[in-house]
C-alpha positions as CSV (number, residue, x, y, z in Angstrom):
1,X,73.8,93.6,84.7
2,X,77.1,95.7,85.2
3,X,79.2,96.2,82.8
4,X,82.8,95.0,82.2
5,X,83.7,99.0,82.8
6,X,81.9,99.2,85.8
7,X,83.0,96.1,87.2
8,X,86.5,97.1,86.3
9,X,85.9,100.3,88.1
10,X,84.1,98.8,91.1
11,X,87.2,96.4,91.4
12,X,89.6,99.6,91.6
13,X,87.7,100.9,94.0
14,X,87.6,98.5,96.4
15,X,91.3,97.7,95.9
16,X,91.8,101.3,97.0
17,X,89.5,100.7,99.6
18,X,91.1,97.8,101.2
19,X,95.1,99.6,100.9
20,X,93.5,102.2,102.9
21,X,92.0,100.0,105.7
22,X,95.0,97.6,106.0
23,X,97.3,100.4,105.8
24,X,96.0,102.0,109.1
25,X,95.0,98.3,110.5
26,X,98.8,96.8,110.2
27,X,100.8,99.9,111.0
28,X,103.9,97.8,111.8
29,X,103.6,96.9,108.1
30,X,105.6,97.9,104.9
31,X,103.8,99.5,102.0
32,X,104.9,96.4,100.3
33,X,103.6,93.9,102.6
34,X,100.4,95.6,102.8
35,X,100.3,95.6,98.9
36,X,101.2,91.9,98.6
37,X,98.4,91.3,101.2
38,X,96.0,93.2,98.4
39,X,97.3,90.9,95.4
40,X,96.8,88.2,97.2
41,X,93.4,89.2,98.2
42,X,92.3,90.4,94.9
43,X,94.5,87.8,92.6
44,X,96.2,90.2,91.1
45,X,100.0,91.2,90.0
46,X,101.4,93.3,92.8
47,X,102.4,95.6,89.9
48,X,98.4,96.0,88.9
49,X,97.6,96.7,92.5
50,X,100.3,99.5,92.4
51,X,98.9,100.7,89.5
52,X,95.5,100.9,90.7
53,X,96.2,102.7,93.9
54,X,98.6,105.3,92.1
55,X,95.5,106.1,89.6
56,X,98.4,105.0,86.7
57,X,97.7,104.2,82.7
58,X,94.2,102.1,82.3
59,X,93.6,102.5,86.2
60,X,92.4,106.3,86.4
């Protein structure tokens, strides 16, 4: 069984993941739309998603 760590880290990954295939899928998108899209997808804040993808605080 996976850890809360590694879960954690396995959720930041695919986060990361999914920014970079929505990015190039929705080109006519903003940054911010595509990062909405993510929280949405993931439940998350949009500011947790922006930390995740900028490698920021807890989300190295």
């Amino acid at each position: 069984m996976e850890s809360k760590q590694e879960r954690i880290k396995r959720r930041n990954k695919d986060i990361r993941t999914s920014f970079e295939k929505k990015t190039k899928a929705q080109k006519k998108w903003t940054v911010d739309a595509v990062i909405e899209s993510i929280a949405t997808d993931f439940y998350l804040s949009v500011r947790t998603i922006n930390a995740v993808i900028a490698y920021e605080g807890i989300y190295k």
